[in-house]
N, C-alpha and C positions, 0 to 999 in steps of 0.2 A: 504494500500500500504506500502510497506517497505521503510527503509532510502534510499537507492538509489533512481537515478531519475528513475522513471515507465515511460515504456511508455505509450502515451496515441493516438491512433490512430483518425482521425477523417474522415469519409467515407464523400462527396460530391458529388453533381451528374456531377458537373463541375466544372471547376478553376477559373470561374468568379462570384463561388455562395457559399461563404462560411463563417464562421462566425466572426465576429473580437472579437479581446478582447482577446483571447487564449495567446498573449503573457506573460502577465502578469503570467502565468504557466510557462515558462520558465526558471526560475531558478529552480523550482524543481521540473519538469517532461521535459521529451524528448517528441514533438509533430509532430508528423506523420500525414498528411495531402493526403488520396490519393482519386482516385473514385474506383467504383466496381473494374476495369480492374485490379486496384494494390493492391485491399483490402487483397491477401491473403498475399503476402508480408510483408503489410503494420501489419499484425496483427501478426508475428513473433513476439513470448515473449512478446508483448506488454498486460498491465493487464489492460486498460482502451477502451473501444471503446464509440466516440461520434454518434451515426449515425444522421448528420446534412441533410442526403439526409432522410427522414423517412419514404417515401414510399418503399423503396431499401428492398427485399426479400437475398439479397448479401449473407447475413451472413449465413444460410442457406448451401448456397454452397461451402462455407470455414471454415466450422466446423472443420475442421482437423487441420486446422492452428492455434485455439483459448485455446491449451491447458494451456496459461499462461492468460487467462482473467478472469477476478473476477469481472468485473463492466461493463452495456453497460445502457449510457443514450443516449434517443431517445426525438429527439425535438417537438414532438407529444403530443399531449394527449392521442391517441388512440395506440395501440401497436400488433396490429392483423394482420399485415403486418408481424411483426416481429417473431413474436412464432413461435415455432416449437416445436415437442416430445424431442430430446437431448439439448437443450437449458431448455426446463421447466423439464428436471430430474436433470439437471445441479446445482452446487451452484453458478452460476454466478448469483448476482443482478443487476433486471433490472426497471430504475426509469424512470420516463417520464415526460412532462411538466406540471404538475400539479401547476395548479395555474394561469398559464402566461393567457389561453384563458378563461377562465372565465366568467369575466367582457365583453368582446369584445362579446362572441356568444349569452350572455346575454341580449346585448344591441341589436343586431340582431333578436332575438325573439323575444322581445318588442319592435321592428321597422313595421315585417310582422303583427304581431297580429293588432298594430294600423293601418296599411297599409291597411289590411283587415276592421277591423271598419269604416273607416272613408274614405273606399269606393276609396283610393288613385290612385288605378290599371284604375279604374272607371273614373278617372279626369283626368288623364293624355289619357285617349282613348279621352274624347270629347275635350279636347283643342286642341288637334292635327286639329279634325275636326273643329274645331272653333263654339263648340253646348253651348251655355250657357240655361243650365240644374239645377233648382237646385234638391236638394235630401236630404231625410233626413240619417244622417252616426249611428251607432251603439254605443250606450255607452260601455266602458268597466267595468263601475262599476257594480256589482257583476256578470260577468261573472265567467265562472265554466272554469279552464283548468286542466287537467292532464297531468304534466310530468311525462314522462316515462324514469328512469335514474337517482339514487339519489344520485348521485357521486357532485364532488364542481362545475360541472358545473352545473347543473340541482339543487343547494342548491341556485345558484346565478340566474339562472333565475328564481325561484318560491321568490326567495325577489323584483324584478324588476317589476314582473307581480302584485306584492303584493301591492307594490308602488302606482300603479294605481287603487288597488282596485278589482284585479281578486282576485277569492279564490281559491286557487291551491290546489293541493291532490298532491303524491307522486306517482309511481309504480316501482316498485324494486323488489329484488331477494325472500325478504320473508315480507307481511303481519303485520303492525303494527301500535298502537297507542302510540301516544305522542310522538310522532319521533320529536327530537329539528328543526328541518330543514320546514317539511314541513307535521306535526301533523302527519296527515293519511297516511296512504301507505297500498296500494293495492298490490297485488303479479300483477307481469307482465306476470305472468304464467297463468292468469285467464283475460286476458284486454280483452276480449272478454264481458264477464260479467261486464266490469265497464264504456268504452266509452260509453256508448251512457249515464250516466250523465252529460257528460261535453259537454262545445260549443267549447274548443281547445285544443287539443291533439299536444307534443313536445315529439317528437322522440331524446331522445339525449343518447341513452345508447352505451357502446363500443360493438366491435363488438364481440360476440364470438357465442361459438356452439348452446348456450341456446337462444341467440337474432339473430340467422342467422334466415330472412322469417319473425319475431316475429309479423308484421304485416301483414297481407295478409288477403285473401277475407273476410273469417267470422269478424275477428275485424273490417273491412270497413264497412260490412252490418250491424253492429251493431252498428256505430257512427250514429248521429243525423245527418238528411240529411241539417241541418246548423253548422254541425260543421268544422271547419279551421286547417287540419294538418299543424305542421311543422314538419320539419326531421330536424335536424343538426348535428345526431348520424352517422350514416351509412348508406349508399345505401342500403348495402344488409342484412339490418336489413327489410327490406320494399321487398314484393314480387312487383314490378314495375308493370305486369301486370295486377295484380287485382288491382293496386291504379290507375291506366289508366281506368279500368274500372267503377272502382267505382266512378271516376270522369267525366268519358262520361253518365254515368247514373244517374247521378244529388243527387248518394249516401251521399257527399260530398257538402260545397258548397266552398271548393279551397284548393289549398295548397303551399306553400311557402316549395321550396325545394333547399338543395344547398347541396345534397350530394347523390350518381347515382348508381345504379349497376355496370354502366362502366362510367371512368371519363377520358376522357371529356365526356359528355354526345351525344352520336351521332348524327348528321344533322338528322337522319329520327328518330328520335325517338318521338312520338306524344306528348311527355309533353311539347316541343316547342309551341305548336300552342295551348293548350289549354287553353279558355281563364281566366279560372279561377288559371292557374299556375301561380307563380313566378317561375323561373328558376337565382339560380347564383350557379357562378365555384369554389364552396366548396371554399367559402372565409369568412365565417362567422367568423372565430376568427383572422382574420389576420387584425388588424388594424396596423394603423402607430406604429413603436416603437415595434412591436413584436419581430421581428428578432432577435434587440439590446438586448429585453428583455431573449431571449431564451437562448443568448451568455453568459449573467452575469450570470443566472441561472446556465448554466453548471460549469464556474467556481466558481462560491459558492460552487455547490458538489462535484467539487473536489478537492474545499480547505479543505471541512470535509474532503474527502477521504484522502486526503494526511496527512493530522493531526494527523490518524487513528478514526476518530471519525464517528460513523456509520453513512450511510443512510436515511436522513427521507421518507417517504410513498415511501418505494420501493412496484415496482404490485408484486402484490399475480399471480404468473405465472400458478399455474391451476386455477386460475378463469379468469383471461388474461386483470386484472384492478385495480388499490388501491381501497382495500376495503373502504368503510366510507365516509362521506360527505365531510363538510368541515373540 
């Protein structure tokens, strides 16, 4: 950014949902605060845009207006909302929440995995009924799981799962050993040929052209009919239909999901009632304290930015996610 104050635009979806801490940028940026309806306005000459609404497709549709932007941070981890062809020909850099969910969607897959072991779904059906039942629950120690997505969320949950004593494998965009993170790594282009090793499979990769569907019927038919999906990457990383089937046919035995095709996830849609589902409302990395965290975050980067001091892990916009782990 130049010595002048830049403007720095911040998209919301409302005026009662926005982020604090932005003032302390006040003395050396101008901070524009609108939603979609004022966002082209809002982005006249301005070279910074925050989009604090991060599902918002907006910008998009006021490409015309964005001829003075150089910088758009998105309070996500994921950024597949956001891309578009003129944005990724573009030199505009665009950086994303790397870092902040982490730990939180981490602690979330090592919640359902135990959840699953130790038969929790199971306890909570017979106390309702009032059944004292006992059962024996599943160890996690040396369980097999493979995450799929070896970005720093998916580096933080194979050290969590590790904790416990799973042995985790990697699958990612290319094939490799001695990988610091998580030794082995399997091409994701081949998970057909590698589930059915494992007892639990973690969907956490972003979304793009190469992981749109990546799961669907033939990977189902080839997990272990005890093996435990989770997702906490994308809905439409997962073809929904063949995972509905695969679990009405005992291909499966459950999965812990908190992320849809369509979100909210529809009343008639059968993953409600099956009993082997978790169902939550794509909340996995939103613990207490996020928000807060999302808000310093931004102003860190734009106190590099204003400094003139580059960007750290800006996304690699034709691959549509910061390359590398942690």
């Amino acid at each position: 950014m130049t010595s002048h104050r830049p403007v720095i635009t911040v998209l919301v979806a409302d005026s009662a949902n926005h982020p604090d801490g932005l003032d302390v940028l006040a003395d050396r940026a101008i901070i524009r605060i609108t939603d979609s309806a004022g966002l082209a306005t809002a982005l006249d000459d301005a070279e910074a845009l925050f989009l604090w609404d991060f599902f918002s497709t907006s910008v998009r549709d006021v490409w015309r207006h964005c001829a003075d932007l150089r910088w758009i941070h998105v309070a996500a981890a994921g950024v597949d909302t956001l891309l578009f062809p003129k944005l990724c020909e573009s030199d505009v850099v665009v950086t994303n929440a790397r870092g902040i969910f982490d730990r939180p969607i981490a602690e979330f897959v090592l919640a359902a995995v135990l959840a699953h072991a130790k038969l929790l779904r199971e306890g909570d059906k017979l106390q309702r009924e009032h059944v004292w039942r006992h059962r024996q629950t599943m160890p996690l120690r040396g369980q097999r799981a493979l995450v799929v997505g070896t970005g720093s969320i998916g580096c933080e949950i194979a050290r969590l799962l590790r904790a416990v004593d799973v042995e985790v494998t990697g699958a990612g965009r290319t094939a490799r050993d001695g990988d610091p993170d998580f030794g082995t790594v399997v091409a994701s282009t081949a998970l057909a040929d590698h589930v059915g090793d494992f007892d639990v499979v973690v969907n956490v990769t972003p979304l793009t052209d190469k992981t749109r569907n990546l799961f669907n019927r033939k990977v189902f038919a080839a997990m272990r009919p005890s093996a435990y999906f989770v997702n906490v990457g994308r809905g439409r990383s997962v073809v929904e239909s063949d995972l509905v089937a695969a679990l009405e046919a005992g291909q499966l035995a459950g999965a812990a999901l908190d992320v849809f095709e369509t979100e909210p996830l529809p009343s008639e849609s059968p993953l409600w009632d099956l009993p082997t589902v978790t169902v939550s409302p794509h909340l996995s990395g939103d613990a207490q304290g996020s928000l807060q965290a999302l808000s310093r975050q931004f102003v860190d980067l734009a106190t590099h930015r204003l400094a003139g001091q580059p960007l750290p892990h800006p996304v690699d916009k034709r691959l549509g996610f910061v390359p590398g782990g942690r």
